[in-house]
C-alpha positions as CSV (number, residue, x, y, z in Angstrom):
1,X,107.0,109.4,-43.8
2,X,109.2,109.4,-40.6
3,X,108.8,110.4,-37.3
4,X,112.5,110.8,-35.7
5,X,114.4,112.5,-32.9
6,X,112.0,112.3,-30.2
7,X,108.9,113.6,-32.1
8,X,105.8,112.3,-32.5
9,X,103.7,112.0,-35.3
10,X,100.0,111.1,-35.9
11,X,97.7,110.0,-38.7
12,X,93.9,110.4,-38.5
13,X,92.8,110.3,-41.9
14,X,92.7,107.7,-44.5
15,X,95.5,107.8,-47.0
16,X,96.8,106.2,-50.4
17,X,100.0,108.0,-50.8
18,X,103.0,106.0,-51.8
19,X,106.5,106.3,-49.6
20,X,109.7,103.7,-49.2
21,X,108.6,103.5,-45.3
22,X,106.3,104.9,-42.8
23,X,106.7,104.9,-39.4
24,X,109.6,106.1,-36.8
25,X,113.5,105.6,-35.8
26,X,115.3,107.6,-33.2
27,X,113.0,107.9,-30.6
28,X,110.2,108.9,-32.7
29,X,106.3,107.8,-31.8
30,X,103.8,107.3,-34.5
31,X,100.2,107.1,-33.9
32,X,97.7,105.4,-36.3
33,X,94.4,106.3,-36.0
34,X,92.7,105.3,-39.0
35,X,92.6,101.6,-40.5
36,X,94.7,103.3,-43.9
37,X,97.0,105.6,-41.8
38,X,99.9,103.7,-43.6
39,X,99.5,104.9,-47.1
40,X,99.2,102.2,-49.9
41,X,99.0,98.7,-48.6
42,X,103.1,98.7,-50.1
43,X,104.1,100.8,-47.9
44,X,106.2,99.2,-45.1
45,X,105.5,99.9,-41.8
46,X,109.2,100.6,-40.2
47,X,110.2,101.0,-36.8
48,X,113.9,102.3,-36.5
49,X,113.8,102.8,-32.5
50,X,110.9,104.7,-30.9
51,X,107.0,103.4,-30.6
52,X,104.6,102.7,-33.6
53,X,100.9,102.8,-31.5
54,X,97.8,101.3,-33.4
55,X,94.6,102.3,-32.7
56,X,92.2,101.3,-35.0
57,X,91.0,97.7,-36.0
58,X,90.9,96.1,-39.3
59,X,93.4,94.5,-41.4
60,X,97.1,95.4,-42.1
61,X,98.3,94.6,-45.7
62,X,101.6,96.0,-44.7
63,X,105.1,94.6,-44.4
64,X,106.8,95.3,-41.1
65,X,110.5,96.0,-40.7
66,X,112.9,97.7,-38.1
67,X,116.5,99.2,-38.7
68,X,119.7,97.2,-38.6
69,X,120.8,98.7,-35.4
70,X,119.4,101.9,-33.1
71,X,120.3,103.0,-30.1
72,X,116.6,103.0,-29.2
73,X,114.0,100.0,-28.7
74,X,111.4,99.3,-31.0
75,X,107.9,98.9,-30.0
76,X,105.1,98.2,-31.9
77,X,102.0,98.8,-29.8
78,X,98.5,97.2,-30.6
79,X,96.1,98.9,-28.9
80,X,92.8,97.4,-30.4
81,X,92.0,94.1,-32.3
82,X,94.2,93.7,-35.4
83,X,94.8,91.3,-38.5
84,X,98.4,91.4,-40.3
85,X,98.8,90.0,-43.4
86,X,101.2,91.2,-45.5
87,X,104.5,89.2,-46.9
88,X,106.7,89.7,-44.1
89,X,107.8,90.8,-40.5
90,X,111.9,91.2,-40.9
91,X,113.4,91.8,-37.5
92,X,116.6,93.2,-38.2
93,X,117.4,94.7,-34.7
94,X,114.9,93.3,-31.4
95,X,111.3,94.2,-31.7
96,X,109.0,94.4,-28.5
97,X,105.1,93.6,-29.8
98,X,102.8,95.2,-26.8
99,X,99.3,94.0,-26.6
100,X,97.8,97.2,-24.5
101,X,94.3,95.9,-22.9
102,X,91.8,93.1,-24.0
103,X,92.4,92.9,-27.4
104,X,93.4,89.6,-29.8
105,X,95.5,89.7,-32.9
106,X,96.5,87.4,-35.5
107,X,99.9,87.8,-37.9
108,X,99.7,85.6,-41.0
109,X,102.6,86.8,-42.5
110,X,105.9,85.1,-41.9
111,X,108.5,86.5,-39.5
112,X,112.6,86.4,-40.0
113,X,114.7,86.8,-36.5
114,X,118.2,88.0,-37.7
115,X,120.7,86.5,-35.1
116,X,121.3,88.1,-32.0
117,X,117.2,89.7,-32.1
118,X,114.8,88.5,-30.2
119,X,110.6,89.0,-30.9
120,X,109.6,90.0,-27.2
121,X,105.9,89.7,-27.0
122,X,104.1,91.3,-23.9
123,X,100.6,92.1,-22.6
124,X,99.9,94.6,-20.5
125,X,96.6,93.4,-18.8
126,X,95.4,89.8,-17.4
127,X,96.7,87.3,-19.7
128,X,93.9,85.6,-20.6
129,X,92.7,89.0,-21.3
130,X,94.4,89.3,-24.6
131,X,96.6,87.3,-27.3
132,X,98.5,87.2,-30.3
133,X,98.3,84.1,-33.0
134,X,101.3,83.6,-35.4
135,X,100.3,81.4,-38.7
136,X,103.5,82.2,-40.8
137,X,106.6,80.5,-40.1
138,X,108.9,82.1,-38.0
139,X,113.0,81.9,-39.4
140,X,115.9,83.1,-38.8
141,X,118.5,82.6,-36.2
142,X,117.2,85.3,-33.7
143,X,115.0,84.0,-30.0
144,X,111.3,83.8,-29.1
145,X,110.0,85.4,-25.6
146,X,106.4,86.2,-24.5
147,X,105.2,87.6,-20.8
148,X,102.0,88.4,-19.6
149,X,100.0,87.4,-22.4
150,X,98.7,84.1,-24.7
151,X,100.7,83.7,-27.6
152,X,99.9,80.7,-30.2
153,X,102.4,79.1,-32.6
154,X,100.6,77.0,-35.2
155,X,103.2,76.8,-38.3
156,X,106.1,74.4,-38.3
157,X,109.1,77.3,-37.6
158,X,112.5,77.0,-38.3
159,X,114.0,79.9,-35.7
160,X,117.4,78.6,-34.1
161,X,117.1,81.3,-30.8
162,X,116.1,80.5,-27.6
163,X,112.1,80.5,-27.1
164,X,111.5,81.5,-23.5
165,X,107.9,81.9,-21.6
166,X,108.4,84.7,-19.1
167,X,106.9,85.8,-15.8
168,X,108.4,89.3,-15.1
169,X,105.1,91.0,-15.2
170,X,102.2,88.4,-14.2
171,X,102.7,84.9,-15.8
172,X,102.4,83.7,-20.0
173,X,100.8,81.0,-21.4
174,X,102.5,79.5,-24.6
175,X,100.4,76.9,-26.8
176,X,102.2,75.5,-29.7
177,X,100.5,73.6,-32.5
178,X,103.1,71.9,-34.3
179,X,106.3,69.5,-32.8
180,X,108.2,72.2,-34.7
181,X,106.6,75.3,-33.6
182,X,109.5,76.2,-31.1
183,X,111.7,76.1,-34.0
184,X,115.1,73.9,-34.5
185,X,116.7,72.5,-31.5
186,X,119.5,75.0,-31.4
187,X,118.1,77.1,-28.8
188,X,115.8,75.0,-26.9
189,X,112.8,76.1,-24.8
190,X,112.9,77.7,-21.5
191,X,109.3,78.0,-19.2
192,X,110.0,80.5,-16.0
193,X,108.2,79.8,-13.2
194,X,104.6,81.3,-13.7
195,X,104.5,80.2,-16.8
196,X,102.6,77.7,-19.0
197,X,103.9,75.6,-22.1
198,X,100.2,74.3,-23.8
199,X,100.7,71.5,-26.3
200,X,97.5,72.0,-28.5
201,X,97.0,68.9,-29.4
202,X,98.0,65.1,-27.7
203,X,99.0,64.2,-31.7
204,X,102.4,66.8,-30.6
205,X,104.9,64.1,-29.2
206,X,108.3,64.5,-31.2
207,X,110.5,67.2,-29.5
208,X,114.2,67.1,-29.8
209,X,115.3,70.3,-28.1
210,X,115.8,70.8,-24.8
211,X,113.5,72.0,-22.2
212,X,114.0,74.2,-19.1
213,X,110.9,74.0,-16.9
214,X,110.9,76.4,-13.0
215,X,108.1,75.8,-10.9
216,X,104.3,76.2,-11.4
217,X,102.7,77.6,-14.4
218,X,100.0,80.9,-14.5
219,X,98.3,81.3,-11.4
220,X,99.7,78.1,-9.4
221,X,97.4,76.0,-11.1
222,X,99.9,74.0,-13.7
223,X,103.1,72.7,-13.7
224,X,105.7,75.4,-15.7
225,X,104.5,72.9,-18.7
């Protein structure tokens, strides 16, 4: 069940029905209104280039997956409080998370960044306002970035990309959990000015990538770190 070529799609009802993938690619928009909009909990959740928008809370069994390659970006857009645990987030081809309002989210599943992807993870109100938490280990040898939200790391990753704290659209605030949760040292870490790197917990002390640290961090009040 694909929405393609600049149309849009959108599911109200619940559903069981069982399909390889549900969701959009060129251009497409898909809009879930209902907690089952997916189908069976098997059915992937794919976004090929275009905009999957969820509406409704709850938890998501599915797996998430976008295309090799589109000329198109991928969006998914959370639009209300949301759990995600299915097996797997594969980013084949970048994949921009939008938190739209005050809403919080947590993704259990683990997430694989093929090389030369990035995760790009961005609020769209105050960024205290809303946040994502990853649990799963994040792999693969794709990059990290997250602007205008609070994003949480707590599992011991092994990405090799760049992890980056942004400020293009009001200031992030990235706590990690784990002296690994920025992943292997191949990339390093770089905090923009506006920007805040939280270490959880005074037991994180062994970091052997580099850091790259502007300024002060959200709202003038920190250092970038």
């Amino acid at each position: 069940v694909i929405a393609r070529d600049n149309t849009g799609l959108t599911m109200q009802t619940s559903n069981a029905f069982l399909a390889d993938a549900v969701g959009v690619e060129t251009n497409g928009s898909f809009s879930c209104l209902n907690l089952s909009c997916f189908g069976d909990n098997s059915n992937p959740i794919y976004i090929g280039g275009g905009t999957v928008a969820i509406y409704s809370p709850g938890t998501y069994h599915n797996n998430i997956e976008t295309s090799i390659g589109s000329a198109y970006a991928s969006s998914l857009a959370l639009l209300t409080n949301a759990t995600f645990d299915g097996n797997a987030i594969t980013i084949n081809y970048s994949l921009k998370l939008q938190l739209i309002d005050t809403i919080a989210v947590t993704a259990s599943l683990p997430v694989t960044i093929a090389e030369g992807s990035t995760l790009d993870v961005v609020g769209y109100s105050d960024y205290l306002s809303n946040g994502i938490t990853f649990s799963g280990q994040i792999s693969g040898d794709g990059g990290l970035t997250v602007d205008n939200t609070h994003m949480t790391l707590t599992h011991s990753n092994t990405y090799t990309g760049t992890t980056e704290a942004r400020n293009n659209s009001g200031g992030s605030l990235l706590t990690v959990n784990d002296d690994d949760s920025l992943g292997t040292a191949d990339g390093g870490t770089v905090v923009d000015s506006g920007a805040t790197l939280d270490f959880a917990s005074t037991a994180i002390q062994d970091f052997s990538e580099n850091f790259t640290i502007a300024g002060n961090g959200v709202g003038g009040n920190y250092i970038g770190a």
